[in-house]
C-alpha positions in Angstrom: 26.5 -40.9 -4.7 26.8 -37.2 -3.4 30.3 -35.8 -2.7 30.7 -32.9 -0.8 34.0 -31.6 1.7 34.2 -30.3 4.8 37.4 -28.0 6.5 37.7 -28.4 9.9 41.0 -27.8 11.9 43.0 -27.5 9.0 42.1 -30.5 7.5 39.9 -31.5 4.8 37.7 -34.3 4.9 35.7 -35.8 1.7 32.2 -36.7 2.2 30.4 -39.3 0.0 26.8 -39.6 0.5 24.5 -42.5 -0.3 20.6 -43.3 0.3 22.2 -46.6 0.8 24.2 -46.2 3.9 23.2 -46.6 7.4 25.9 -45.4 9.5 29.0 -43.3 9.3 32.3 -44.3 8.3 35.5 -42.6 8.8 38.6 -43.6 6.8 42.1 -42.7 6.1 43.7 -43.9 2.7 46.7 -45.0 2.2 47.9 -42.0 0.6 46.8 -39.6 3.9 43.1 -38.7 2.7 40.6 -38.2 4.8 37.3 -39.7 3.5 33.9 -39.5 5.1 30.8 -41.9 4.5 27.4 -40.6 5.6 24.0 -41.5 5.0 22.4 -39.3 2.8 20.2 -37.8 5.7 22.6 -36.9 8.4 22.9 -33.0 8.5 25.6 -31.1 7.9 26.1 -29.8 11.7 25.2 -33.4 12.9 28.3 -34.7 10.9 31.0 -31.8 11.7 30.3 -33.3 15.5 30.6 -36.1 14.5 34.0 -35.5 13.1 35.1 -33.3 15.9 35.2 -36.3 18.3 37.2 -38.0 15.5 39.7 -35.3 15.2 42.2 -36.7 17.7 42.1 -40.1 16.5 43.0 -38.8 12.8 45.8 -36.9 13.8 47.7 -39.7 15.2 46.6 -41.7 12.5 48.0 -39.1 10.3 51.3 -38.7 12.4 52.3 -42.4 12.0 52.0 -41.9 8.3 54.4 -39.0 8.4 56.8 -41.3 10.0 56.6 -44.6 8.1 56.2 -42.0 4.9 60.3 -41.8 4.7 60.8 -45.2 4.8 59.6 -46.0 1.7 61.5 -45.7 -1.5 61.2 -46.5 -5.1 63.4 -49.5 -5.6 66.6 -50.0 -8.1 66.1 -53.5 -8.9 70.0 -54.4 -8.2 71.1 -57.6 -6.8 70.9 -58.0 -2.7 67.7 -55.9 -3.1 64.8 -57.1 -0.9 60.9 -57.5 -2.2 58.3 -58.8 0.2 56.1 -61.4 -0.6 53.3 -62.6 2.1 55.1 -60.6 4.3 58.7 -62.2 4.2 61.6 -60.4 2.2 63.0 -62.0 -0.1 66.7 -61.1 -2.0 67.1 -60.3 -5.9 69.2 -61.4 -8.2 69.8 -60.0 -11.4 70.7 -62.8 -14.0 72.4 -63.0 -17.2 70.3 -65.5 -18.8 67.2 -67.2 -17.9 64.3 -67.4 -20.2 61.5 -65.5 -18.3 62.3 -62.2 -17.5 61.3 -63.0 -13.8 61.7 -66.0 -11.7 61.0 -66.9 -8.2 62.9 -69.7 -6.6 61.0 -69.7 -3.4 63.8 -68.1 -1.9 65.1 -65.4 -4.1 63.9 -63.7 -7.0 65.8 -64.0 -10.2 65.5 -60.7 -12.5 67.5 -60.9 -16.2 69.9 -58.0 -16.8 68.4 -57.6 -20.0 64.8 -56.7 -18.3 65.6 -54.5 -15.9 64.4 -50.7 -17.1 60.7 -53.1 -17.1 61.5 -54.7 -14.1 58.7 -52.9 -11.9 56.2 -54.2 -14.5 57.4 -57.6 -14.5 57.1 -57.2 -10.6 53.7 -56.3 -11.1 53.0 -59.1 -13.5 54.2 -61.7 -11.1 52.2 -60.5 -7.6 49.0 -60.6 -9.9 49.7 -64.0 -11.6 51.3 -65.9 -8.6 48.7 -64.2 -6.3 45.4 -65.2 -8.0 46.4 -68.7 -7.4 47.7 -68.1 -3.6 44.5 -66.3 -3.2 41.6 -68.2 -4.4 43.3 -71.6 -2.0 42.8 -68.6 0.8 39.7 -67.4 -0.1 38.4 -71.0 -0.5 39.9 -72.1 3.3 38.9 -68.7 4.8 34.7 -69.0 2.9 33.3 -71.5 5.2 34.3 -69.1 8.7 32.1 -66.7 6.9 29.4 -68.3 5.0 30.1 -67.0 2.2 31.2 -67.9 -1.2 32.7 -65.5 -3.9 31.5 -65.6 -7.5 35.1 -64.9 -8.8 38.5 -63.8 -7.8 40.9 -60.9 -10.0 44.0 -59.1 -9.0 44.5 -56.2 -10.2 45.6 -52.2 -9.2 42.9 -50.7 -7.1 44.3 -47.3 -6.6 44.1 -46.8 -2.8 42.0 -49.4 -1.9 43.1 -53.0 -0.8 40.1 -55.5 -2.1 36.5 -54.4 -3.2 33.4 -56.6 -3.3 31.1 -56.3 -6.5 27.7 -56.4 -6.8 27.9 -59.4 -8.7 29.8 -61.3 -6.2 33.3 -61.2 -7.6 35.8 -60.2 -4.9 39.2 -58.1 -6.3 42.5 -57.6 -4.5 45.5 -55.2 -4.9 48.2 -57.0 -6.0 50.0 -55.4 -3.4 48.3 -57.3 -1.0 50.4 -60.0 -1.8 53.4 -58.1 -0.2 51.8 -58.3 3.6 51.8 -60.9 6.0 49.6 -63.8 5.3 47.6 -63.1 8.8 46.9 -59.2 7.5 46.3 -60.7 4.0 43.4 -63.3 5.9 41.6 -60.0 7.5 40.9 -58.3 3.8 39.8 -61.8 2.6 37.2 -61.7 5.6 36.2 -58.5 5.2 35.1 -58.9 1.8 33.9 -62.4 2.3 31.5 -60.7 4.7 30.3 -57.7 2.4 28.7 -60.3 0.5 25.8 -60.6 2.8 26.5 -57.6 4.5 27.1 -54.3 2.1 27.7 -52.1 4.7 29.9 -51.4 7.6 26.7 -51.8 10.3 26.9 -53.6 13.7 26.0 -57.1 11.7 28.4 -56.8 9.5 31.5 -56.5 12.0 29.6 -59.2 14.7 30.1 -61.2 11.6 33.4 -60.5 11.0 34.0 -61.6 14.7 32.5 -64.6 14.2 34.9 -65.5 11.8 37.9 -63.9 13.0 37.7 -62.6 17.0 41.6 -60.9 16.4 40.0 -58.5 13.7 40.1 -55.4 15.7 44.3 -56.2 16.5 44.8 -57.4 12.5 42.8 -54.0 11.1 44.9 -51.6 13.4 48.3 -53.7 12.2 46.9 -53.3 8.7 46.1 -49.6 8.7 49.6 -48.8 10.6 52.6 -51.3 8.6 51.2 -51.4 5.5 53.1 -48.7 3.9 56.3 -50.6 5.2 55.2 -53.5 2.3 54.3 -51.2 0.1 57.8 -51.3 -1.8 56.9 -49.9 -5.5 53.8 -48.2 -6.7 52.3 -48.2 -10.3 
């Protein structure tokens, strides 16, 4: 894959190149940057049109980051503090004794005093065990809509990226993902589902996605503008 960057109106966009690709693809990550995908053919002045009728679009995209961007703050792990889980919050309480150093009740969590300068890793620990469960029921309701069946599901930390389809079949997720609502959480499954038959972002791949899930347009705009509101911890 070819990377290359272009500057235009202040801003600085990442292109990644690939004989592969058909179409282009405009996205912004979770962390504000601006990353172009091109086929390896288009030229340069071809694309910097291309991204000047984009411009508008990723400054309000930008703009609602800038505002949700305050909101979000490392959490202290005290009792009465909120965690999301499938898109609900749910309280914590920090224990005296209890043998694992998290628990989940289904209605709070329950954190032991003693663990609490690893807390965030136990956190971390939990989403990717309890989620890899949740998930693969999901994935295995959601794989008939699409036609589709994965070879295997992780969790795991995928930087700034939400799920990822191998070429061998095996679908990942953030672990984070288990911190949105369940409907938001249903369109990544999809997507991915699809990208097993359809690698690339093309007009067959999203009339597919359709097919499965006419709402997606309404459910990828909700993910791309709330999800740094369930976002509650990095790492």
């Amino acid at each position: 894959m070819i990377t290359e960057s272009i500057q235009l109106d202040r801003l600085t966009f990442e292109v990644r190149r690939s004989p592969r690709r058909r179409t282009l693809e405009l996205m912004v990550d979770r962390g504000g940057a601006l990353r172009i995908y091109a086929p390896n053919e288009v030229p340069p002045d071809e694309l910097i049109r291309w991204i000047s009728r984009k411009l508008v679009w990723v400054h309000e995209k930008l703009a609602a980051k800038a505002q949700v961007a305050p909101q979000t703050k490392s959490p202290e792990f005290v009792s009465g503090e909120s965690f999301s889980y499938l898109g609900r919050g749910f309280r914590l309480k920090v224990v005296k004794e209890q043998r694992k150093a998290l628990n989940f009740d289904g209605a709070r969590f329950l954190l032991r005093s003693d663990s609490r300068r690893k807390a965030a890793e136990h956190f971390r620990r939990w989403y990717r065990q309890s989620g890899t469960e949740w998930l693969r029921s999901r994935v295995k309701l959601l794989a008939p809509k699409v036609g589709a069946k994965p070879a295997d599901i992780r969790v795991r930390d995928l930087g700034f990226r939400w799920a990822s389809c191998g070429r061998t079949g095996v679908l990942s997720f953030h672990w984070k993902l288990l911190q949105l609502p369940v409907r938001l959480v249903d369109y990544v499954i999809v997507h991915e589902l699809t990208h097993l038959s359809h690698p690339h972002h093309d007009a067959e791949f999203w009339a597919c996605v359709e097919r499965a899930m006419p709402d997606w347009r309404e459910r990828k705009e909700q993910l791309a503008e709330s999800a740094a509101h369930y976002l509650s911890f990095g790492g």
